[in-house]
C-alpha positions in Angstrom: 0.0 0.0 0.0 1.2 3.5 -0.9 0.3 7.0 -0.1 1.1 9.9 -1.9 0.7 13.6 -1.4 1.0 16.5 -3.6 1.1 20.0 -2.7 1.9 22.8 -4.7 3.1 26.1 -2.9 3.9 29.3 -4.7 6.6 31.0 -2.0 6.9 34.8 -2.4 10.4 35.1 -2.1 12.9 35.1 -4.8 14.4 31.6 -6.4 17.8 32.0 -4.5 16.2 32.7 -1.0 14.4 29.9 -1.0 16.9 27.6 -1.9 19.5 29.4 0.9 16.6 28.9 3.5 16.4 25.3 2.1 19.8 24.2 2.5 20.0 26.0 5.4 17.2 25.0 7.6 18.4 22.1 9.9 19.7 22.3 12.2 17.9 25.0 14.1 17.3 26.2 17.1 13.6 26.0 16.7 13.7 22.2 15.8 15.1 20.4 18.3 14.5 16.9 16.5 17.3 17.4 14.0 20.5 17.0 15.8 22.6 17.3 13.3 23.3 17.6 9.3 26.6 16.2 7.9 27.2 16.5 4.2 28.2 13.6 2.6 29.3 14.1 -0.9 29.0 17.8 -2.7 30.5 18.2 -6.8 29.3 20.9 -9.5 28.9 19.4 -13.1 31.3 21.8 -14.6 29.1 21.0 -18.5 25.9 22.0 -16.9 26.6 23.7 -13.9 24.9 21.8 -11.8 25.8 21.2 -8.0 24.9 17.8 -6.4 24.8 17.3 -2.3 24.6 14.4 -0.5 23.6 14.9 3.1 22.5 12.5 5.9 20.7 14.5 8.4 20.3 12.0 12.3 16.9 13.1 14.3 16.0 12.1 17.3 13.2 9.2 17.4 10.3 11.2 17.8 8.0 8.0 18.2 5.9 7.9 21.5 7.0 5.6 23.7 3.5 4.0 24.2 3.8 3.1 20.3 7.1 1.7 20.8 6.4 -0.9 23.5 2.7 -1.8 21.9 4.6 -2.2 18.1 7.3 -5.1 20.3 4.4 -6.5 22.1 2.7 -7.2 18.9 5.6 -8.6 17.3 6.4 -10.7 20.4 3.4 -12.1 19.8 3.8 -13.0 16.6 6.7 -15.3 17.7 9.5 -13.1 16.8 11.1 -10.5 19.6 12.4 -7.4 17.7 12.5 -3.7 19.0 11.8 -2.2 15.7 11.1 1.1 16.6 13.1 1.1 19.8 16.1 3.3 18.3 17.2 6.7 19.8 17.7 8.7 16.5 16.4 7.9 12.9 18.5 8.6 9.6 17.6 10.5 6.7 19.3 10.5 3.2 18.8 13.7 1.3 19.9 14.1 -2.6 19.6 17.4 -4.1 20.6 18.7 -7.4 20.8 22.6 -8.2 20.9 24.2 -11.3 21.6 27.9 -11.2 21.2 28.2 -14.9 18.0 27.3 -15.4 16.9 28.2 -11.8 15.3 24.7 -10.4 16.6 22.7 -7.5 15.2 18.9 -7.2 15.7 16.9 -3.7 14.7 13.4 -3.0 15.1 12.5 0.1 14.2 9.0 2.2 14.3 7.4 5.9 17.7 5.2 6.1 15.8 3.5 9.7 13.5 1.4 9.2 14.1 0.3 5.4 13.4 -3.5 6.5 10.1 -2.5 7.1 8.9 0.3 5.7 9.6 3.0 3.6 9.0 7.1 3.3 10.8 9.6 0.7 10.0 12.9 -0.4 10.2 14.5 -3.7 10.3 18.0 -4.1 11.1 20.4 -7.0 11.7 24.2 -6.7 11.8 26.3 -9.8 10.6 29.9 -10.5 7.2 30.8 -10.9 5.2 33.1 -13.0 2.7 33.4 -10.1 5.8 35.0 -8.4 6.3 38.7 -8.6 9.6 38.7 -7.2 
């Protein structure tokens, strides 16, 4: 079973604020989940000018606790003991590629925790928009 959302949102800034406030974002002092943001991997496509960046971002488990015994109680019962979501911080894989020439920026992003039995990524595209006066 799958579940998709989309949602488009028109931001009324211009194209390079919104990508600085993007890659930018975590962590914050208004967000305490995200502990911390390491980039992995950064290059530019000298041919297209594009730049890739790799980062993992590691949040803190945000579960309730009465989720996480009832989910091992479950699966206790089910003959097999596992503490699937009994883990102190969850990992997130984030892929975006920015082209300043054309003025988009894609991300992809996904949960690294978890992948055994479940999974979640986001898609998101930025770009400029004629709906945009700025």
């Amino acid at each position: 079973m799958g579940v998709s959302v989309d949602v488009h949102q028109v931001y009324k800034y211009p194209f390079e604020q919104v990508v600085s406030s993007f890659l930018r974002k975590y962590p914050n002092p208004m967000d305490k989940n995200v502990i911390s943001v390491k980039i992995m991997e950064e290059k530019r496509d000298e041919s297209t000018g594009v730049i890739y960046r790799k980062r993992i971002a590691i949040c803190q488990n945000v579960v309730p606790e009465i989720l996480r015994k009832s989910l091992s109680t479950l699966v206790i019962l089910c003959w097999k003991k596992v503490s699937i979501l009994k883990v102190p911080n969850i990992q997130l894989e984030e892929e975006s590629w920015l082209n300043p020439r054309e003025r988009n920026m894609a991300i992809r992003s996904h949960c690294l925790t978890w992948t055994q039995y479940a999974s979640m990524k986001e898609e998101s595209v930025f770009r400029e928009s004629m709906e945009n006066p700025n």
